[in-house]
C-alpha positions as CSV (number, residue, x, y, z in Angstrom):
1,X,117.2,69.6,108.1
2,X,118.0,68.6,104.4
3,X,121.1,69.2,102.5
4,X,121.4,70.9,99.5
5,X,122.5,69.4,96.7
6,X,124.1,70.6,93.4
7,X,121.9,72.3,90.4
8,X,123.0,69.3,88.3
9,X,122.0,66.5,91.2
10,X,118.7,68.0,91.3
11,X,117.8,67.7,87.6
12,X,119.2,64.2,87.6
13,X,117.3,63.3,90.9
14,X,113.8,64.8,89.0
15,X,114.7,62.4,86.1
16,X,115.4,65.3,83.6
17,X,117.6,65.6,80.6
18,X,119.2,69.2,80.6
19,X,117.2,69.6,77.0
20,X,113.7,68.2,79.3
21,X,114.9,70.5,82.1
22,X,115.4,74.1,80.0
23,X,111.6,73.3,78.1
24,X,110.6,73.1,81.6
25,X,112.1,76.4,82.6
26,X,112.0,78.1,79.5
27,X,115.7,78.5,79.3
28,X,117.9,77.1,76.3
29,X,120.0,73.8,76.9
30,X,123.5,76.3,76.9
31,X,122.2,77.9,79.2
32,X,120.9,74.9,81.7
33,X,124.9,73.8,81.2
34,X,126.2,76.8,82.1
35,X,124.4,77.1,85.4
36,X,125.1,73.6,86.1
37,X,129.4,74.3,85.7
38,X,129.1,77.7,87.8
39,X,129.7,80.0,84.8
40,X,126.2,82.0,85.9
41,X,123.4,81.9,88.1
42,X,120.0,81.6,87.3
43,X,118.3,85.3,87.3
44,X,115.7,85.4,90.0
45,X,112.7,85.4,87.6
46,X,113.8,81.9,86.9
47,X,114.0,80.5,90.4
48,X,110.3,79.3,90.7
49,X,110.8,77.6,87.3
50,X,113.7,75.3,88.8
51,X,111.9,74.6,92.0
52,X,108.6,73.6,90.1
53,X,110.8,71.4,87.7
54,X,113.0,70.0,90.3
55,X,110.3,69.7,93.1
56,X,112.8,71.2,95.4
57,X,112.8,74.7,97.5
58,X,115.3,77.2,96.9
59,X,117.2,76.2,99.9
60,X,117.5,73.1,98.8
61,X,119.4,74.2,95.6
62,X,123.3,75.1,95.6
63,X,123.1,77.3,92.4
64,X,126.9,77.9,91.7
65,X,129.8,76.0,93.1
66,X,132.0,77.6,95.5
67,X,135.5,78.6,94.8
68,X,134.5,79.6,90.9
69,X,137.1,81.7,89.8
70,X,137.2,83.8,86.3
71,X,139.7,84.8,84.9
């Protein structure tokens, strides 16, 4: 089984700049950084963007880092 690795490790590990990643996505660069500090998720309709981008499976993703707290 592989671990999963952080939204930000994955885009470094396909070689991607966050502005190469959100072209790729269809996303703008904010909002790439904003996923990648835990202040959103990526809505669902997005998902298969990130995996084709990355080359990695869902599961393979962590898509917001645990204890995030807003306040």
């Amino acid at each position: 089984m592989q671990m999963a690795i952080s939204l930000r490790a994955a885009r470094v590990n396909a070689n991607l700049s966050q502005r190469d990643a959100a072209d790729k996505i269809g996303v703008s660069v904010d909002t790439v950084g904003k996923w990648e500090r835990g202040l959103c998720v990526p809505n669902i309709r997005y998902i298969s963007k990130i995996e084709a981008a990355y080359g990695l499976k869902y599961d393979q993703i962590i898509f917001c880092r645990e204890n995030t707290v807003k306040r």
